[in-house]
N, C-alpha and C positions, 0 to 999 in steps of 0.2 A: 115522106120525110117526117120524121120525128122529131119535137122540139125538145133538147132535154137544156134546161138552166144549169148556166157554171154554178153549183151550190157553194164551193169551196168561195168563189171570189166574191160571191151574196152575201156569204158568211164575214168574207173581212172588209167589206163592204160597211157592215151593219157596226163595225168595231170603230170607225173610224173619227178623230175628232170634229168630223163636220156634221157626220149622222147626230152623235151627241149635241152639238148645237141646234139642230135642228129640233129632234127631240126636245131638250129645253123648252127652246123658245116655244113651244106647240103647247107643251104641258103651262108656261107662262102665258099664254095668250087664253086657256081654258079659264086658269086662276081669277086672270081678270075680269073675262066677262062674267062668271061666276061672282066675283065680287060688287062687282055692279050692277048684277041683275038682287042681289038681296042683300050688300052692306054688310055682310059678312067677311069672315076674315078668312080666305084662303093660302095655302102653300103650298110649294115643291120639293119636290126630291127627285135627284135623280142619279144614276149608278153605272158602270157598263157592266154588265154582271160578264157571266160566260159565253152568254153566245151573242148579244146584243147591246143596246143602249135601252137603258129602261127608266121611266119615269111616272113619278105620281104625282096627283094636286089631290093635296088635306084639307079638309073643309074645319071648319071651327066647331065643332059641335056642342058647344059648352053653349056659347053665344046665343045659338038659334035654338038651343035646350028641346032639338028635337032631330035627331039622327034623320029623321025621313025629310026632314026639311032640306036639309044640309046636303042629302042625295038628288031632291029634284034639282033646288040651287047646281049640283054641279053638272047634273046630266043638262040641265039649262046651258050652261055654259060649254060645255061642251059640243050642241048644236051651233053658237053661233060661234065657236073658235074654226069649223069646221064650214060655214057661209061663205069663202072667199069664190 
């Protein structure tokens, strides 16, 4: 037996406005501890594009006047939005 996934209902699955919330609050939860891990100023955005819900967190980069900063900062945060 062979497994094949509904792609079609995965697809409208991914469209939906709870996925988007979801998304969201995941991308808001990275911001934060990002925030608190260096006092920097993060943000979000986020869109349903064409096939999904899609989300980004923006780090301040002016602030930490150091682009690579502002990257560990968020990969930082990103480990512990992903701790639960």
């Amino acid at each position: 037996m062979r497994f094949r996934p509904n792609m079609a209902g995965i697809r409208s699955l991914m469209k939906t406005v709870e996925a988007g919330r979801e998304v969201e609050r995941i991308a808001a939860r990275i911001a934060s501890t990002a925030e608190s891990a260096t006092g920097g100023e993060f943000r979000t955005d986020s869109a349903l594009g064409s096939r999904r819900w899609r989300a980004a967190v923006i780090g301040n980069y002016q602030k930490h006047n150091d682009a690579e900063g502002a990257r560990s900062a968020l990969l930082r945060g990103m480990d512990g939005a992903g701790s639960d």
